[in-house]
C-alpha positions as MATLAB code, in Angstrom:
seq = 'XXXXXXXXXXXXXXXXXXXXXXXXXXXXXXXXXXXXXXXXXXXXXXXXXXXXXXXXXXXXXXXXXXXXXXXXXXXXXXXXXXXXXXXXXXXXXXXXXXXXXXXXXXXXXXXXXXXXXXXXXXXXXXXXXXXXXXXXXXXXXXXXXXXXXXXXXXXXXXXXXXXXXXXXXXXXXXXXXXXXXXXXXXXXXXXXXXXXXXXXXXXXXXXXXXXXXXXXXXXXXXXXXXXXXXXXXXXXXXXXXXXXXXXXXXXXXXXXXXXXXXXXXXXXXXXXXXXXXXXXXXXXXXXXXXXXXXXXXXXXXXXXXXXXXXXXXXXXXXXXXXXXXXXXXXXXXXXXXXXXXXXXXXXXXXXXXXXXXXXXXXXXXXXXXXXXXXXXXXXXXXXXXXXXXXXXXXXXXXXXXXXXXXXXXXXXXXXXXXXXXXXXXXXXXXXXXXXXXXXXXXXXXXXXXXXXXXXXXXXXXXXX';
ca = [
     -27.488  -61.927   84.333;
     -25.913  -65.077   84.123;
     -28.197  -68.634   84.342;
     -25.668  -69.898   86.509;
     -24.117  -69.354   90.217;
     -20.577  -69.256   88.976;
     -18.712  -68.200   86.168;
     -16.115  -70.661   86.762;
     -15.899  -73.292   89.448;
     -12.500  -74.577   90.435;
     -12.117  -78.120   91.961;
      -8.731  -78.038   94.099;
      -6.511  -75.582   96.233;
      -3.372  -76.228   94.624;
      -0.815  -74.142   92.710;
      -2.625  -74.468   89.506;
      -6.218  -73.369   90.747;
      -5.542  -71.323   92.975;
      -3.925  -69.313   90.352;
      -6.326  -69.462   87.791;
      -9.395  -68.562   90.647;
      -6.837  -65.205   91.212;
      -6.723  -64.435   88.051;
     -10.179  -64.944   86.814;
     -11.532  -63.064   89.849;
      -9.373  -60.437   89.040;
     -10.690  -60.185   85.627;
     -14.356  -59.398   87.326;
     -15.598  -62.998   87.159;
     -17.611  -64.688   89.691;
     -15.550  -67.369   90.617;
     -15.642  -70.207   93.441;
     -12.709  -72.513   94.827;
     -13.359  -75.932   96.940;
     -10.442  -77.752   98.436;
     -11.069  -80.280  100.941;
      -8.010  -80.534  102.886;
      -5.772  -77.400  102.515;
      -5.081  -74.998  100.560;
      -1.589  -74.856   98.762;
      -1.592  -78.384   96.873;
       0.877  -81.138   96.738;
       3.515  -78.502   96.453;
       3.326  -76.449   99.807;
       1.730  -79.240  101.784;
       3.651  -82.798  101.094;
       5.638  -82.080   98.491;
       8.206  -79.315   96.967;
       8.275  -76.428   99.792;
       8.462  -79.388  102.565;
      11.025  -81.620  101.103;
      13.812  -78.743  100.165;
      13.197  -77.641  103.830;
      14.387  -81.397  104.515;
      17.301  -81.332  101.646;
      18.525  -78.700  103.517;
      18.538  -80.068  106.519;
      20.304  -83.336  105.289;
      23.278  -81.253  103.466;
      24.841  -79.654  107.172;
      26.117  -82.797  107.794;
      28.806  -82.767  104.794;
      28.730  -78.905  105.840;
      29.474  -79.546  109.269;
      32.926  -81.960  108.066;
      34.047  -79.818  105.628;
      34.230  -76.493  107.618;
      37.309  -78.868  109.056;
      39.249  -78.027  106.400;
      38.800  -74.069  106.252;
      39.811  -74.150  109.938;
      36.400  -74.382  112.032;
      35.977  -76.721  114.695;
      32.904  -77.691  116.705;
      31.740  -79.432  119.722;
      29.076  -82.466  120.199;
      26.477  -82.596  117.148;
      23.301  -83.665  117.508;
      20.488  -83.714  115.081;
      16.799  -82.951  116.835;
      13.938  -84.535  114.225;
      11.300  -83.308  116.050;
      12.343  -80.081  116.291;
      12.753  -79.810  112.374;
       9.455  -81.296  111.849;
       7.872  -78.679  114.349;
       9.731  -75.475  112.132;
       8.787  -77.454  108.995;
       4.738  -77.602  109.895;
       4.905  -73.871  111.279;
       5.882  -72.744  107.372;
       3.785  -74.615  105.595;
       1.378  -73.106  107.911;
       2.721  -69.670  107.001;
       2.604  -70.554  103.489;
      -0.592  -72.047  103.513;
      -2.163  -68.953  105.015;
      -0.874  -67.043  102.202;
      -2.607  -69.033   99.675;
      -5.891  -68.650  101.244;
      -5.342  -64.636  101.870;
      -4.553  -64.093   98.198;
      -7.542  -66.230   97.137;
      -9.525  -64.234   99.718;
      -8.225  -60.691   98.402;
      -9.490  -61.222   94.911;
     -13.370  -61.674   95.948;
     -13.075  -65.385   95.333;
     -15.587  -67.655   97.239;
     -13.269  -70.263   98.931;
     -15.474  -73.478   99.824;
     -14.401  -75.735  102.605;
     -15.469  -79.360  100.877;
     -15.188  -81.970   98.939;
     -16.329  -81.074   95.491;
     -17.588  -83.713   93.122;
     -19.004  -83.018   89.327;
     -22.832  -83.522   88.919;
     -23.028  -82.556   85.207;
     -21.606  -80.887   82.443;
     -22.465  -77.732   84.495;
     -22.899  -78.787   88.223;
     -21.317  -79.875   91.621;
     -22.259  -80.479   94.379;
     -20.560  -79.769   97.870;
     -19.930  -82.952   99.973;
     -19.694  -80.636  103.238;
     -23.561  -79.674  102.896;
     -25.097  -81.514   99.987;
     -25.883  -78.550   98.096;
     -25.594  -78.952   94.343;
     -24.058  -75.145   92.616;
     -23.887  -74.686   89.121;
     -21.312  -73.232   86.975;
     -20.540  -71.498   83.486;
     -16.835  -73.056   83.179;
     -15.517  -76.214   85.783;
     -11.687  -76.385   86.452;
     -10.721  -79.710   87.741;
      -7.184  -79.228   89.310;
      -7.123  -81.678   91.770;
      -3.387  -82.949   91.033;
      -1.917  -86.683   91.555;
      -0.822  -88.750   94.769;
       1.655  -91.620   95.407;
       0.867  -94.734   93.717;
       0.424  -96.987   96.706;
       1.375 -100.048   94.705;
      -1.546 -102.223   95.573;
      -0.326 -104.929   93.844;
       2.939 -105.381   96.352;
       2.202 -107.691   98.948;
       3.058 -105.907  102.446;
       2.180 -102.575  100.898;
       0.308 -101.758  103.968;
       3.424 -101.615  105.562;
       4.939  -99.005  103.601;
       5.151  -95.530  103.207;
       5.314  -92.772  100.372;
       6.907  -89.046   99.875;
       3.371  -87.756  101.764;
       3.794  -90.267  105.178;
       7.504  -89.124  105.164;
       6.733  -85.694  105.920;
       5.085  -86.844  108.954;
       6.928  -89.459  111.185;
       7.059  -89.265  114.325;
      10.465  -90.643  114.631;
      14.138  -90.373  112.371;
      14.687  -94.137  111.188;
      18.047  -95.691  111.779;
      17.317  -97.657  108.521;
      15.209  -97.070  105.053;
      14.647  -99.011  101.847;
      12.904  -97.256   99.428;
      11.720  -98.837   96.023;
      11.740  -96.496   92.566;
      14.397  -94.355   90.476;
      12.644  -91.331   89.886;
      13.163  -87.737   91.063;
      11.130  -87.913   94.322;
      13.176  -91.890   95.106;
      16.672  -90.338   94.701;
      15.980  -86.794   96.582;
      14.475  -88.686   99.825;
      17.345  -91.438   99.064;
      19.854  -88.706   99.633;
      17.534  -86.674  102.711;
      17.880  -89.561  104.784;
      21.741  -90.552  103.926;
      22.450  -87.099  104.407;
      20.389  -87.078  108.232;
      22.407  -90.251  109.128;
      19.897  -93.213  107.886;
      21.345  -96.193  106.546;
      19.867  -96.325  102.923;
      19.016  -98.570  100.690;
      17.544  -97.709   96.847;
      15.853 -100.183   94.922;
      15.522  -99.489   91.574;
      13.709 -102.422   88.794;
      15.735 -100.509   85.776;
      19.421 -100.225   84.422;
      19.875  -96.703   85.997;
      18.408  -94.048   88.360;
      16.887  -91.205   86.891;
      15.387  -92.265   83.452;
      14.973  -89.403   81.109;
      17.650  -87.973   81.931;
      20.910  -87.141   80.357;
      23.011  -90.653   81.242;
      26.354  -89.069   81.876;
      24.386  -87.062   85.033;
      22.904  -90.669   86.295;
      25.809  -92.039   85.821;
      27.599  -89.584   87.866;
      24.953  -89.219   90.358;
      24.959  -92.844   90.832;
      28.553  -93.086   91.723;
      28.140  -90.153   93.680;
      25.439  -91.915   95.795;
      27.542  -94.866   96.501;
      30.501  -93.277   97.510;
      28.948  -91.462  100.466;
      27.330  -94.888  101.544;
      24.304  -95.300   99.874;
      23.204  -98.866   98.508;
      22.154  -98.586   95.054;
      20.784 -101.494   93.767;
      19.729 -100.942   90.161;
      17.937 -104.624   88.033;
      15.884 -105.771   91.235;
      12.632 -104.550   93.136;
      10.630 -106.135   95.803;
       8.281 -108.978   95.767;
       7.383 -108.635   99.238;
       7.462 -106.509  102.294;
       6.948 -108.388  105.649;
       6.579 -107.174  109.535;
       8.683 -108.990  111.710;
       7.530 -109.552  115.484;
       9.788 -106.388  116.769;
       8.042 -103.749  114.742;
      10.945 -103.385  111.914;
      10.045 -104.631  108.519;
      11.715 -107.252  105.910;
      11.987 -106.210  102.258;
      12.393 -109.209  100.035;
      14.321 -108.727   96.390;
      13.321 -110.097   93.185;
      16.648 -111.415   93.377;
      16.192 -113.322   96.714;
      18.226 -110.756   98.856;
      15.897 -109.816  101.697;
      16.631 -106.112  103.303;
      15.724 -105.713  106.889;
      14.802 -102.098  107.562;
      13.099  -99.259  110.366;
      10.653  -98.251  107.410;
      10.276  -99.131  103.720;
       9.262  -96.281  101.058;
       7.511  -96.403   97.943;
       8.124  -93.947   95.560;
       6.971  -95.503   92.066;
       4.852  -92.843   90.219;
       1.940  -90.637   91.530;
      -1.568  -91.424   89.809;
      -4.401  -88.529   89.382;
      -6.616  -88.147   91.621;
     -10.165  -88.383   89.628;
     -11.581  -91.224   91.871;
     -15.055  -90.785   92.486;
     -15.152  -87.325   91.101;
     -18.059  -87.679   88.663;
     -15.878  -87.523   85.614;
     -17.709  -89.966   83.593;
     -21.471  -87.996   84.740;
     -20.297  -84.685   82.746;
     -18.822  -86.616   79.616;
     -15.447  -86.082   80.908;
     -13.024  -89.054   79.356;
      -9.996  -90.465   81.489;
      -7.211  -91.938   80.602;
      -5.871  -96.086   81.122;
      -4.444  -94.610   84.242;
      -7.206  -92.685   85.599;
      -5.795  -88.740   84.032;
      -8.130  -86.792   82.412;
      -7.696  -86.217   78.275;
      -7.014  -82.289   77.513;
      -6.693  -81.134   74.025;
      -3.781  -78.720   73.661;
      -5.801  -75.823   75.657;
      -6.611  -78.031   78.566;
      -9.937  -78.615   77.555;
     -11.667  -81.320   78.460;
     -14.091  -83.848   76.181;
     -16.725  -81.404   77.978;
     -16.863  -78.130   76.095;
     -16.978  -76.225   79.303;
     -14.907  -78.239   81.487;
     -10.951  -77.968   81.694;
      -8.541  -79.799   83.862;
      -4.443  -78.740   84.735;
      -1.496  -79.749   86.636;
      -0.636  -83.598   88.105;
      -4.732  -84.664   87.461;
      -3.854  -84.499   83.093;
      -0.799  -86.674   83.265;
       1.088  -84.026   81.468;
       3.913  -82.343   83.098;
       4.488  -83.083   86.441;
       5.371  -79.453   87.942;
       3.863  -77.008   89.882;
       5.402  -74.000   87.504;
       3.740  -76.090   84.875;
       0.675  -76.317   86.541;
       0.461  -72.203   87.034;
       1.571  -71.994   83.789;
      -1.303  -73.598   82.320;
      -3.824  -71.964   84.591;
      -2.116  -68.594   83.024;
      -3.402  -70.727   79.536;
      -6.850  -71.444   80.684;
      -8.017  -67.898   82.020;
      -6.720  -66.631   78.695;
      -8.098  -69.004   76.725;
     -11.591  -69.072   78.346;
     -12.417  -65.547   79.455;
     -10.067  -63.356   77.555;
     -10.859  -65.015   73.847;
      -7.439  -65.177   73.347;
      -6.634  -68.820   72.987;
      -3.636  -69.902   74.436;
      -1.571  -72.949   74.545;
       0.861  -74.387   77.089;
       4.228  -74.590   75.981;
       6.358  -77.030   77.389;
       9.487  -76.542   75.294;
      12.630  -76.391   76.926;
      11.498  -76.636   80.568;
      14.238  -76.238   83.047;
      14.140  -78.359   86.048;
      16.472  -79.857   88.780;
      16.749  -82.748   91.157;
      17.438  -81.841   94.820;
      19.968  -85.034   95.553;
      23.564  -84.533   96.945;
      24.786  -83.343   94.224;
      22.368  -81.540   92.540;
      21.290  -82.054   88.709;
      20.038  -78.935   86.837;
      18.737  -79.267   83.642;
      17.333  -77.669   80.210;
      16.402  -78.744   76.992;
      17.755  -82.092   75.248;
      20.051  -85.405   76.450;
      22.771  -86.071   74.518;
      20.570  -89.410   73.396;
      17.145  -87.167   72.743;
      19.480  -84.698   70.701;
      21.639  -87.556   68.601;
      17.893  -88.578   67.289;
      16.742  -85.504   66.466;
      19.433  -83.399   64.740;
      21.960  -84.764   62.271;
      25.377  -83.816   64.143;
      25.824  -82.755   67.515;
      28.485  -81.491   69.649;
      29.573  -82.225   73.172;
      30.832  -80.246   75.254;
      31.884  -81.576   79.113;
      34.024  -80.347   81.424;
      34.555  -83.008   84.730;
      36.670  -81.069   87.658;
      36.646  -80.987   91.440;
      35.194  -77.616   92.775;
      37.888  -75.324   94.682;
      35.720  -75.623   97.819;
      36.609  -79.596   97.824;
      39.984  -78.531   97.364;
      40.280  -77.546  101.372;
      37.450  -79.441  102.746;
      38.474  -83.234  101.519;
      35.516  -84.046   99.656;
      36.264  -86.892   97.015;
      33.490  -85.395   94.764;
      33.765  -83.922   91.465;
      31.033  -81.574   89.135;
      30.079  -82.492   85.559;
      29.127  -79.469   83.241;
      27.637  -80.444   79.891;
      26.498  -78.799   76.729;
      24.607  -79.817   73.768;
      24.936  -78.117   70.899;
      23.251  -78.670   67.541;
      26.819  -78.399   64.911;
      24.464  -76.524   61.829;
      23.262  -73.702   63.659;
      25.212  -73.341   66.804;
      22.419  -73.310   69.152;
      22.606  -74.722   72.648;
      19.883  -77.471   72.501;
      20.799  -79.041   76.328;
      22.680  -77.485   79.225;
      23.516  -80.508   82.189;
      24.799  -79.858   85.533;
      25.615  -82.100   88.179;
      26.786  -80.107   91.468;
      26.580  -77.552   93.565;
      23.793  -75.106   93.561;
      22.936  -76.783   90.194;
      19.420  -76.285   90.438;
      20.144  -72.547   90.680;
      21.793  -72.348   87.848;
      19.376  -74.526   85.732;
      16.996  -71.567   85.926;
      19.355  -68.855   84.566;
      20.683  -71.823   81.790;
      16.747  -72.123   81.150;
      16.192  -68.452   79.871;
      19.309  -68.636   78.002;
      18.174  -72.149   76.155;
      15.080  -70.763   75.490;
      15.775  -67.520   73.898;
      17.939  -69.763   71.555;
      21.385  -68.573   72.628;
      24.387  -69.989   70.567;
      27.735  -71.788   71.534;
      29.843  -68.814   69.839;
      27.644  -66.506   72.851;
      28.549  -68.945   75.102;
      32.258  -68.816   74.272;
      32.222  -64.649   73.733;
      31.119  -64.140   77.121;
      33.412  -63.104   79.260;
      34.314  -65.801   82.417;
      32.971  -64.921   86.404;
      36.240  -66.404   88.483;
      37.023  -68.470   90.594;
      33.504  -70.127   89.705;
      32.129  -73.386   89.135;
      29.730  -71.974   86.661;
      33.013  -70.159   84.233;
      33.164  -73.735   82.844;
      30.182  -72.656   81.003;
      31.915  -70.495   78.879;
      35.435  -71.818   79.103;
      34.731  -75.252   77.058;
      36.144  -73.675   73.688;
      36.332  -76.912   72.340;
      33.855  -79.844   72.037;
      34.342  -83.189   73.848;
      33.546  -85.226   70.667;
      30.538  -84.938   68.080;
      27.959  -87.257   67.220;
      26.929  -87.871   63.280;
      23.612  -89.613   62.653;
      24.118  -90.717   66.218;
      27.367  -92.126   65.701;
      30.158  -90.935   67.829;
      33.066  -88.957   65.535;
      36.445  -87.706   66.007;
      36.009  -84.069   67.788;
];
């Protein structure tokens, strides 16, 4: 019989515990989950599920003009804010139930509190005061916005998680950062009618990125009325006396605007947890150090997801808590790999992406080729629309592999996935060019770029 109440204790309702609690309950373990707020994580609650239910409700407006051009006409339109918020609480609800039922159906004990760590091997509940103990700890209590203390006027401001909630559509938004999660609610907004302003402190949107897709997007941006304004950031945010808000610029522009949005990094959320009682070392910015199987400096403690400063996904997340239960109750150590990770940015376009930049790649091999085809979908052909797609390949010149597959358009996040197994399972540019073409397609421009763009040597651009 075991000396303890648990065989593993999981602090957080997120993707990533929630997963591994299923799984090691399913594996005959005694196993207990405490979430404080609700189950489902950043994710379902105020993050991914919520804000693609907003993308798409920012992308019928260009829907609504370009059914012009295939012969559709409509009467008054008239966007209803509340009435999307209301359908966007009921699914999270939905979705939220789910996570609790399938934590429920693997014999599970879900606990209703605040969990903080006591010692290497307890915690106690802040909802009773009742300290449990526990053969293995999970911390997966993921990341929130970084509020930006240090900005006067930050009070005044809100992040991704207040956005999800306000009770009315602004007419007007600034929002500070260049990241994924500044762009996509840069382009929800523009897209729902709000006049928008980005404020980003670096040379271009995006960083990490492949720079011919910021680039693009950029442009993109701009042309359907967004302010981008890349080199500045803001010193100041001040209320005025009629409820709207000033944002003052580094470079002594000031922005007046209905709200103003932060979105400059997420930090882990490890406050007051009890970390430092169980031997558990953070990082300078509060994450908690995992060796390579997510283990913690504790022998029996482990931490995934946002909370380890690692890879900032929820399939990352589950995919490590797929790690940890086989790593700590199957003795089959296993290690997260986070090579070649597909992912995509919800803006308007899309970017879909796998594998390396054209600048990661020109470091690391000795010649590459690029591949890039620029063209105007046939869709924008009858609807009007000034924008174009970008399709890019990066391919390493000695063996022929694809190393980095770019998109910027539509539906590119779809398509990231697909490029993702393909980039993975190490598929070559002669594949590429033997399959056969899917048309009329955006996507055939995959396999229709016979010849590369130019090549790079040593990172120096060459004759193609």
């Amino acid at each position: 019989m075991s000396a303890y109440d648990y065989d593993l204790f999981v602090i957080g309702g997120g993707s990533g515990g929630v997963r591994a609690a299923r799984r090691a309950a399913m594996l005959g373990k005694k196993v207990a989950i405490a979430e404080e707020y609700r189950f489902g994580g950043t994710c379902v609650i105020r993050g991914c599920v919520p804000k693609k239910l907003f993308v798409y409700a920012s992308q019928f407006s260009e829907a609504w003009e370009d059914a012009r051009g295939f012969g559709w006409n409509f009467g008054e339109r008239r966007f209803d804010w509340s009435r999307l918020m209301a359908n966007k609480d009921r699914e999270i609800e939905r979705l939220e139930g789910i996570y609790h039922a399938n934590v429920q159906k693997t014999g599970a004990q879900i606990l209703a509190s605040r969990a903080v760590i006591e010692g290497q091997h307890e915690i106690r509940l802040l909802a009773t005061d009742k300290v449990v103990t526990a053969d293995k700890i999970l911390i997966a209590t993921g990341g929130r916005p970084n509020p930006f203390a240090d900005l006067p006027g930050a009070e005044h401001c809100i992040t991704s998680e207040e956005a999800f909630h306000l009770e009315r559509l602004p007419g007007s938004v600034v929002i500070l950062g260049g990241g994924y999660i500044a762009v996509e609610f840069a382009n929800i907004f523009l897209g729902l009618g709000v006049q928008t302003t980005l404020v980003y402190r670096g040379q271009e949107i995006l960083q990490g990125f492949d720079d011919d897709l910021r680039h693009g997007l950029h442009q993109a941006m701009e042309h359907k009325g967004m302010s981008v304004r890349c080199r500045d950031t803001l010193i100041k945010v001040v209320q005025k006396p009629d409820g709207r808000f000033e944002a003052h610029c580094e470079s002594g522009d000031i922005l007046d605007a209905d709200e103003v949005m932060l979105a400059i990094g997420r930090k882990a959320n490890t406050e007051n947890l009890g970390c430092e009682k169980a031997g558990v070392e953070l990082d300078a910015r509060g994450g908690v150090v995992v060796d390579e199987y997510s283990r913690t400096t504790a022998d029996n403690i482990f931490a995934i997801g946002d909370v380890t400063h690692r890879v900032q996904l929820t399939p990352v997340a589950i995919h490590e808590a797929m790690c940890f239960v086989e790593t700590a109750f199957r003795d089959n150590p296993t290690r997260p790999d986070y090579d070649t990770i597909a992912t995509a940015v919800f803006s308007q376009p899309e970017i879909g992406t796998v594998g390396l930049t054209e600048a990661n790649a020109a470091k690391s091999f000795d010649e590459i080729e690029i591949y890039k085809a620029t063209f105007k979908p046939l869709k924008n052909s009858l609807s009007g629309r000034d924008e174009r797609t970008m399709i890019k390949l990066v391919v390493d010149a000695a063996s022929r592999k694809v190393i980095g597959a770019h998109i910027l358009g539509p539906d590119a996040g779809e398509l990231s996935q697909v490029l993702g197994i393909a980039v993975k399972a190490g598929v070559t540019k002669d594949q590429f060019d033997s399959t056969m073409a899917v048309h009329p397609t955006m996507a055939e421009e995959l396999v229709t770029m016979y010849e590369p763009s130019y090549r790079l040597r040593n990172g120096e651009r060459i004759a193609a």
